[in-house]
C-alpha positions in Angstrom: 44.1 4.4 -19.8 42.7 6.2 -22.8 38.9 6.7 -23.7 38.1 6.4 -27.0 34.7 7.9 -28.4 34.7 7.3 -32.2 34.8 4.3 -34.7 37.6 5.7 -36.6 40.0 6.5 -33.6 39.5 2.4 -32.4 40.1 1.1 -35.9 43.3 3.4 -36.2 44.4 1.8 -32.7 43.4 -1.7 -32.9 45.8 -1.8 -36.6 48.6 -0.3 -34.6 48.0 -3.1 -32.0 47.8 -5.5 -34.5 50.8 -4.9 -36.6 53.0 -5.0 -33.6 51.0 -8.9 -32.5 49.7 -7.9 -29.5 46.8 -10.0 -28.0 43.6 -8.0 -27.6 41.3 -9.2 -24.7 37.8 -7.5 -24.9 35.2 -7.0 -22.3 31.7 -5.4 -23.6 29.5 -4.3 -21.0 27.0 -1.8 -20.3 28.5 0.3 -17.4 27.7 0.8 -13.9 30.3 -1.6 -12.9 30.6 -4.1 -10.3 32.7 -6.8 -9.0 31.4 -9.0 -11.5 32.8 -6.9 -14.1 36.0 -6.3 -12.3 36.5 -10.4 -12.5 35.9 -9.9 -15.8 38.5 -7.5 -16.4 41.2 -9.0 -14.3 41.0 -12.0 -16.5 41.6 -10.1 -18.9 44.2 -8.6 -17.7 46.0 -11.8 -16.9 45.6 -13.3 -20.1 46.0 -10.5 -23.0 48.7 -7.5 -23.4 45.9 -5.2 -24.7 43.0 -5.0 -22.4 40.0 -3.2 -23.7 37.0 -2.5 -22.2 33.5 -0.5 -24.0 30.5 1.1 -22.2 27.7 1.5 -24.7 23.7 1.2 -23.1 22.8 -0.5 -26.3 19.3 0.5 -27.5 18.7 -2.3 -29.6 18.4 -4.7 -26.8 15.7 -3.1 -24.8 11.8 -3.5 -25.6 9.2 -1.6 -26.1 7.9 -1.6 -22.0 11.9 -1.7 -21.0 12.7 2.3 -19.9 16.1 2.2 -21.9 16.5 6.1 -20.0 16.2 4.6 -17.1 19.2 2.0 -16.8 21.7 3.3 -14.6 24.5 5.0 -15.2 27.8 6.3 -13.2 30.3 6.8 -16.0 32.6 8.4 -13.4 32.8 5.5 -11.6 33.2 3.3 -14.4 35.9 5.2 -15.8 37.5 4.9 -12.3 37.0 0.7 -11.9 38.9 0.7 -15.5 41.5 2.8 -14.0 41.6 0.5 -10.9 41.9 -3.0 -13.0 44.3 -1.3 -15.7 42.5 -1.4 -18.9 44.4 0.0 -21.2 41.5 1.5 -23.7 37.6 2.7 -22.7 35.3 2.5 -25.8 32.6 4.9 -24.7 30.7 5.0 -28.1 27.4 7.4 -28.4 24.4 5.4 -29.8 24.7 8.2 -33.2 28.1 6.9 -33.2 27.1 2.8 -33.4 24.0 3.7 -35.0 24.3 6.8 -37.6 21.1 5.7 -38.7 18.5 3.2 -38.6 19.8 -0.4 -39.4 19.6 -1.6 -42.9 20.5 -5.8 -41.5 20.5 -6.7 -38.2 21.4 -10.3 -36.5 18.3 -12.5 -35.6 19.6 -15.1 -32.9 17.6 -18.5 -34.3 18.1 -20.6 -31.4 18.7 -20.6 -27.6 16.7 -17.4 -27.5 13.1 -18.4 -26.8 13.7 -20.0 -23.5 14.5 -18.2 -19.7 15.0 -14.5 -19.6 14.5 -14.5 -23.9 11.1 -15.9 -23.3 9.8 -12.4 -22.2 11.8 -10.3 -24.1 11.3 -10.9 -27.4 14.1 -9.6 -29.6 16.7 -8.7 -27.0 18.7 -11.7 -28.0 18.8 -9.9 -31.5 19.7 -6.7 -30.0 22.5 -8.3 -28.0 24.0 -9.9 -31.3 23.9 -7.0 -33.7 25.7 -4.9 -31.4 28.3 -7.7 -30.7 28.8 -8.5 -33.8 29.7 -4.5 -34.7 31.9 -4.6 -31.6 33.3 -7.6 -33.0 34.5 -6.6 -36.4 35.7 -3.1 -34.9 37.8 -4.5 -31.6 38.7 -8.0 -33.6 39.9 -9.2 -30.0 41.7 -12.5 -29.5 39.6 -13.3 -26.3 36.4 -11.9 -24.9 34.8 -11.9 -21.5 31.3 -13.0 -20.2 30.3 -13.4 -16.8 28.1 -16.9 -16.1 25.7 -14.9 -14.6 24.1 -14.2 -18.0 24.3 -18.0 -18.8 22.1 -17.6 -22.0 23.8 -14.9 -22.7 27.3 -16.5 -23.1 25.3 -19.3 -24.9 24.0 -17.4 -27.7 26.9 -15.3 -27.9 28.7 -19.2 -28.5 26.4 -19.5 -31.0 27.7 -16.3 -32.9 31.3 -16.8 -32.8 31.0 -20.2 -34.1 28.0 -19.5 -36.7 29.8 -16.7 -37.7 33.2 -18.0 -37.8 34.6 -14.9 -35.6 38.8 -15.8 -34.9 37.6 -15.2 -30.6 38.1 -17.1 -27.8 35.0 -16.8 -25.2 36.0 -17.2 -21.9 32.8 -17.5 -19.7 33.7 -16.3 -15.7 32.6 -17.9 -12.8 29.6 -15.7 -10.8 30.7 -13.3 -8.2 28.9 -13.7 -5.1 27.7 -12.2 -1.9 28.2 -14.1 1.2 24.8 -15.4 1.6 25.0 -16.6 -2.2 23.5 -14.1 -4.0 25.1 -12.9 -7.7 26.3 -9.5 -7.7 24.4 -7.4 -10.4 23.4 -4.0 -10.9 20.1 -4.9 -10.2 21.2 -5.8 -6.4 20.8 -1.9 -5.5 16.8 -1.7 -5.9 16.7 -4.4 -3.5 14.7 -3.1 -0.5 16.6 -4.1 2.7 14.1 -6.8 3.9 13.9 -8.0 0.0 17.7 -8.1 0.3 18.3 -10.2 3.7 15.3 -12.6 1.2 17.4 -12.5 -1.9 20.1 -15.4 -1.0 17.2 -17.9 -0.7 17.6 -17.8 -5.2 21.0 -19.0 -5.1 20.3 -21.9 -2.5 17.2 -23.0 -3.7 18.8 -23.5 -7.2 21.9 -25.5 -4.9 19.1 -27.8 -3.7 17.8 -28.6 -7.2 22.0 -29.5 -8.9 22.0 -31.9 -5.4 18.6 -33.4 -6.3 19.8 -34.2 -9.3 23.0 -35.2 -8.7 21.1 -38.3 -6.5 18.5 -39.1 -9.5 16.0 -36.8 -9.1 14.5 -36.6 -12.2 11.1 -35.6 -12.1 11.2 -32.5 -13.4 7.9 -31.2 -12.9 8.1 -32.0 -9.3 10.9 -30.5 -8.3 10.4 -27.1 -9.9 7.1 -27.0 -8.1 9.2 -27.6 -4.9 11.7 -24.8 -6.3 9.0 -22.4 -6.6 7.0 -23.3 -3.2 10.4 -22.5 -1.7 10.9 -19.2 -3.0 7.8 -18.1 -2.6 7.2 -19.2 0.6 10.9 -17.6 2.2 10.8 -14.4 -0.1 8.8 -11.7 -1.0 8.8 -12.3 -4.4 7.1 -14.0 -7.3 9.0 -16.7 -9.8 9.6 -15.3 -13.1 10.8 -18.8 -14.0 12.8 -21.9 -13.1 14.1 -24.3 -15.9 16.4 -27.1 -16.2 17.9 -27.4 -19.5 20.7 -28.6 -21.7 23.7 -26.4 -21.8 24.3 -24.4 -23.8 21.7 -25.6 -26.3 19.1 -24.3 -23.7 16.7 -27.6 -24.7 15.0 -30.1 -22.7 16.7 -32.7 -21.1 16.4 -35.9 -23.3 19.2 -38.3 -21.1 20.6 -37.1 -18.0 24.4 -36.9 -19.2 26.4 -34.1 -20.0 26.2 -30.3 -19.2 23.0 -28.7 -17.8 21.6 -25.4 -16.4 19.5 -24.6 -13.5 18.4 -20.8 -14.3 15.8 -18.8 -12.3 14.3 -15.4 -12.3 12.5 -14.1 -9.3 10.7 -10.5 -9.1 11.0 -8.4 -6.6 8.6 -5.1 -6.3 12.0 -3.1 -8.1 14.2 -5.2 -9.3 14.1 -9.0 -11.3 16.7 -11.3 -10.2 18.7 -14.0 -12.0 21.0 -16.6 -11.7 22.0 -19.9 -12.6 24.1 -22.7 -12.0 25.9 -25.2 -14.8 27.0 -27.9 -14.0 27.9 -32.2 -15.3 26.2 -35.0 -14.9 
């Protein structure tokens, strides 16, 4: 594996890659890897002959009360999971090297932004797309790799590829799980150890609500109350949010046929947890 630091050196690389035809599979992330991000890359690996992987805590996408200094980091150990799953090349960019100087144009995300985690986090959406869109146009992979996890996040990053008519497949992984259900994130570690034998109770709850539905149960303000009361009664933590929407326009439901998402966030006293689950009707 090679680690590449600069702009320049990754442009000179991906034009010898591409003048000999080779298919580029790209997953962006930002470090402290996991076994989510390992599925990630072994799909990668699978499918492309190029597999390249970047680490870049991206300042754009945090807010004002988010500690960007704070997100963790272990760029030993992610160097070492690359190692493991074979990437070939390690973007590990400095933010003077994405952003030499303050933005002159940025991306504003229009839709599918305002709703679930985007609700509270006003601009992070943008964040995530301007710094895509510059990994984009740099990497110019044939197939990218998000995990499900980050359901809206796959969504709007649908939205870009197609608005702005980027030659990239989006492959969208399933969510790696614990045993009792729970997605494996970075976050998972601030979990104290009763809030963690709690934290399962996300992922079943949600199970409950795609079965409910499944049988007809569409009275959607009912049944979130009896998603929350369930949460909050078996965990230690408060509802962020629980929403069933149209995927991946992230709308209200108007008929009950076709794709949907059932997305929640639940706060712990360190640590906000997500998931989701998509599924037909």
């Amino acid at each position: 594996m090679k680690v590449i630091t600069t702009k320049t050196e990754l442009q000179e690389m991906i034009l010898q890659q591409k003048k000999q035809r080779k298919t580029i599979g790209f997953v962006p992330t930002m470090g402290y890897l996991h076994e989510g991000h390992r599925a990630l890359l072994k799909e990668a690996r699978d499918q492309n002959e190029i597999v390249i992987l970047s680490v870049f805590v991206n300042p754009l996408q945090f807010g004002p009360n988010e500690d960007l200094e704070s997100y963790p980091r272990d760029i030993e150990h992610d160097k070492q999971t690359a190692i493991e799953e074979e990437v070939d090349y390690l973007f590990l960019p400095s933010s003077e090297e994405m952003y030499p100087s303050a933005p002159s144009v940025t991306v504003k995300v229009q839709k599918r932004a305002d709703v679930l985690c985007g609700r509270s986090r006003p601009g992070h959406f943008d964040g995530v797309a301007t710094v895509l869109t510059k990994l984009f146009h740099l990497i110019q992979p044939d197939n990218v790799y998000f995990g499900k996890k980050d359901a809206q996040q796959v969504a709007v990053v649908a939205g870009l590829i197609e608005d702005f008519h980027f030659p990239i497949k989006l492959n969208a992984v399933q969510t790696v799980r614990e045993e009792d259900g729970l997605a494996k994130s970075s976050r998972n570690v601030k979990l104290s150890p009763q809030e963690r034998k709690e934290a399962g109770v996300l992922y079943q709850t949600l199970s409950i609500a795609r079965e409910e539905l499944i049988k007809g149960n569409h009275d959607l303000k009912e049944l979130k109350r009896q998603l929350k009361d369930r949460i909050e009664t078996n965990t230690s933590g408060k509802v962020d949010y629980l929403e069933i929407l149209t995927y991946p326009e992230l709308e209200e439901p108007s008929v009950w046929e076709g794709t949907f998402i059932i997305a929640g966030a639940v706060c712990f006293l360190s640590a906000r947890l997500i998931d989701n689950i998509i599924f037909e009707l």
